[in-house]
C-alpha positions as CSV (number, residue, x, y, z in Angstrom):
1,X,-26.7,6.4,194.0
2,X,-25.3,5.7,190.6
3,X,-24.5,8.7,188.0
4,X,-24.9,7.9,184.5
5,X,-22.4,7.9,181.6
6,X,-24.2,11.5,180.4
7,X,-23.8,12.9,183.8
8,X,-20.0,11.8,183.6
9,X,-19.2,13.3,180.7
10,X,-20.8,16.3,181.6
11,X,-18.5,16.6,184.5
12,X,-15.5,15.6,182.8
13,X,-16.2,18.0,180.1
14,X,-16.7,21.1,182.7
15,X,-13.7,20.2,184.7
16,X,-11.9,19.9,181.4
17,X,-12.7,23.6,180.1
18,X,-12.1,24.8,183.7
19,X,-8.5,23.6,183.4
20,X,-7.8,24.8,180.0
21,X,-9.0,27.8,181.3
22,X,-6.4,27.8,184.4
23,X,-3.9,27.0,181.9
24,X,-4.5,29.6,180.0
25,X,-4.6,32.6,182.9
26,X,-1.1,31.2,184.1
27,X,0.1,31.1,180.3
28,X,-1.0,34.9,180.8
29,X,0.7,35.7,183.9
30,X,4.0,33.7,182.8
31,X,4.4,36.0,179.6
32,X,3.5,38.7,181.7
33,X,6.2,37.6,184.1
34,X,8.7,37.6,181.3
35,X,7.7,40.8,180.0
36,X,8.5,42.6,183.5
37,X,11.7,40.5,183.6
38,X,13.0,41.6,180.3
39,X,12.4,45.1,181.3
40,X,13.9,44.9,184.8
41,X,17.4,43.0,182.9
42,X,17.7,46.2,180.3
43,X,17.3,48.6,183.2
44,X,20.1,46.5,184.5
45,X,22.1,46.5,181.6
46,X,21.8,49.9,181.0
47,X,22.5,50.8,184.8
48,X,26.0,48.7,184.6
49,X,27.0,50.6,181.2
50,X,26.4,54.2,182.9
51,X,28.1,52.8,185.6
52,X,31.1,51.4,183.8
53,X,31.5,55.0,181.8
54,X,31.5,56.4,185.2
55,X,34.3,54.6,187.0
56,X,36.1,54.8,183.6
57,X,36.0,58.6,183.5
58,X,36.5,59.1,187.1
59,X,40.1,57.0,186.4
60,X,40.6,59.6,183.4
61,X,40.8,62.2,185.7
62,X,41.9,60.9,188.3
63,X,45.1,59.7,186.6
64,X,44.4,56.1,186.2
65,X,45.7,55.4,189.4
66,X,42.8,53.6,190.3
């Protein structure tokens, strides 16, 4: 059974635009991804500064000796 050159590039072509396609969705879920990441990391951030001013007031009143 022999497919011809038309048949080919038919298939090619498909499986060509089904794999841009793939790239594209994980292009999507990557910047999604990143998104979430950058969000989590500021929550962080701003966890670690409360944080900080916490221990730094409870030495304040605590006399430093801490």
């Amino acid at each position: 059974m022999s497919i011809s050159n038309n048949e080919v590039l038919k298939r090619f072509t498909n499986l060509e635009i089904k794999m841009e396609s793939q790239i594209n969705s994980l292009e999507t879920r990557i910047e999604k991804m990143q998104e979430r990441f950058n969000k989590d990391l500021e929550e962080i951030k701003k966890s670690q500064y409360i944080m900080k001013n916490a221990k730094n007031e409870i030495k304040k009143h605590s006399g430093g000796n801490k």
